[in-house]
C-alpha positions, 0 to 999 in steps of 0.5 A: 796317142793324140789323133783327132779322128772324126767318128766316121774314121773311128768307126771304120777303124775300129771295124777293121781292127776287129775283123782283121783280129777274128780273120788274120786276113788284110781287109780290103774296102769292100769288105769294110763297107759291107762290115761297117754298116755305114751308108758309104761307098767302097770309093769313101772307104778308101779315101778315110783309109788311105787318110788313116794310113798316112797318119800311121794307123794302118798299113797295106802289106805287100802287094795286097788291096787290104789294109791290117792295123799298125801297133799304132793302130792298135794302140789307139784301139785299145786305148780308146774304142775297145770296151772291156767286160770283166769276166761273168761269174761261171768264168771266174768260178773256172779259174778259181777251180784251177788255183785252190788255196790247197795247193799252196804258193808254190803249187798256185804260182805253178799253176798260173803260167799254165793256166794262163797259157791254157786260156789264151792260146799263148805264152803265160808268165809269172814271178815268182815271190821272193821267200823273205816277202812271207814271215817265219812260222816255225824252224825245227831241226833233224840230225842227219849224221854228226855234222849235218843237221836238216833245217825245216822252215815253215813260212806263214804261207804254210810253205815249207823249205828243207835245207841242209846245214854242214855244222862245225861240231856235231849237236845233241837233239837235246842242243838241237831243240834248245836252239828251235826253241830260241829261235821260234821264241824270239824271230818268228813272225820275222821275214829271213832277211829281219832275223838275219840282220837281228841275230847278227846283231845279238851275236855281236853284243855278245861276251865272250863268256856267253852261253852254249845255247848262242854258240850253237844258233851261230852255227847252224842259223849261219846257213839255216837262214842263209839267202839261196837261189830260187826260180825268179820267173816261169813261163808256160807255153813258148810253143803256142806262139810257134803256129802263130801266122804273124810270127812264123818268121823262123829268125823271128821265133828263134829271138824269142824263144832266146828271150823266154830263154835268158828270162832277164829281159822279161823279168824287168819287164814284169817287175816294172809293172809291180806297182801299177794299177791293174793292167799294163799292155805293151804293143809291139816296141813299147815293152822295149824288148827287141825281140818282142817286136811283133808281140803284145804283152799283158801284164797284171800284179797280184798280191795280198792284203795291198802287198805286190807279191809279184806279176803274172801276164800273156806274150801273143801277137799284136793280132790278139782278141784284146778285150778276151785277154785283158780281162782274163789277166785281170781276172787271174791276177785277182783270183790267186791273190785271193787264193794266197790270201786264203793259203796264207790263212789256212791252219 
């Protein structure tokens, strides 16, 4: 936003953003003029009000005297007056006790949503990572009667997925192993989406006269590294957003509670952020969901070694303490990228 506001005006504007975020309450001129420690009359306080309501800034609810911020208010707050402290080492120490690396991804990607709604007081988000963004470690196989086999994947996160395989014939343990022996020889350190584009490949070069060994990799590799359905986004706390004063308009809640609901709106929403250099806020209509219109969201990517992994972030109202949320979402964006690191690298 390109206002030219002189310093009087943003001082004043800022003050009132500040006191109506810690009151919930319009903030009338003589509140301001004792708040703003400015040498002013209420009459002055006025008139620079009444100037930054024309301009968009601040609106006057109602019948009240009091004035409260405008999303574009707000955006120029953040923007441009508010200062942002990185969270002191106690308070990073807190979260890094909450995501330890022994919990693995999917207990640290659980973990987050939860924790992020625990800090702030409202709704915490996370995509999950795709399993095909982590390599194969290892593959083993289990018979579990004469045409199921149990596929066991051992990713390089140290995850584990169990599938089940429907197999044309039944295996002997001894075929069973040859084929893990194969497999774990020629594809891993390979994501499932490089194995199965490579076995295809080899399957297809292959004679007729092949040997028993690839026969059997087609079979139960079919469905061993087929792509299955995984949880795309998790969110924690929807119910903190229901004792929120800005947003008790019960239509108001029941839109947004359908949007956590459906998830696709916020899942764009969050992988649109994937790429981008820390934090992304979004005020009011600016993350272009309808039914966010009266939130704020706060978005954060995390990942590994420079690979975006996925997005975490906070959905509250547009009357959130910002320079308490913005750096908790960093700070927990940074604290589970290292904590993926280090269950990545755990033996």
């Amino acid at each position: 936003m390109n206002l030219s506001l002189d310093a009087r005006s943003r001082h004043l504007l800022q003050t009132l953003i500040a006191q109506y975020i810690r009151d919930g309450v319009p903030v009338g001129s003589r509140t301001l003029s004792k708040s703003a420690g400015l040498d002013i009359s209420p009459a002055t306080i006025r008139n620079v009000m009444a100037d930054l309501e024309d301009v968009g800034l601040v609106a006057t609810p109602h019948t009240s005297a009091g004035r409260v911020p405008t999303a574009q208010g707000y955006r120029l707050f953040v923007d441009s007056l508010l200062q942002v402290e990185p969270l002191d080492e106690a308070q990073m120490a807190q979260i890094g006790q909450r995501l330890t690396p022994q919990l693995g991804t999917h207990g640290l990607i659980s973990k987050v949503s939860e924790l992020l709604s625990a800090m702030t007081h409202f709704v915490g988000m996370v995509t999950v990572p795709r399993r095909d963004q982590f390599a194969l470690r290892h593959i083993d196989f289990v018979t579990l009667d004469p045409e199921r086999v149990l596929v066991i994947l051992v990713f390089t996160d140290n995850e584990v997925q169990n599938r089940i395989v429907h197999t044309r014939r039944p295996y002997s343990p001894a075929e069973l192993e040859r084929t893990a022996n194969y497999l774990n020889q020629h594809f891993a350190g390979l994501p499932l989406p490089a194995i199965r584009q490579r076995l295809r490949a080899e399957l297809a070069e292959a004679r007729s006269e092949v040997d028993r060994l690839l026969t059997v990799v087609a079979d139960v590799a079919e469905g061993a590294f087929a792509e299955v359905g995984e949880d795309d986004m998790l969110v924690a706390g929807q119910t903190q957003l229901m004792g929120v004063q800005d947003l008790s308009d019960l239509d108001r809640l029941r839109d947004l509670f359908e949007a956590f609901s459906r998830k696709k709106e916020l899942l764009q929403l969050l992988e649109g952020c994937a790429h981008a250099q820390g934090v992304r806020l979004f005020i009011g209509e600016e993350s272009g969901v309808a039914p966010l219109g009266q939130c704020s969201v706060v978005t954060a990517p995390y990942g590994v070694d420079g690979r975006v992994l996925g997005v975490l972030g906070v959905i509250g109202p547009t009357r959130m303490a910002y320079d308490r949320v913005i750096p908790m979402v960093q700070a927990t964006a940074n604290v589970l990228g290292a904590a993926l690191n280090r269950a990545g690298q755990a033996q």
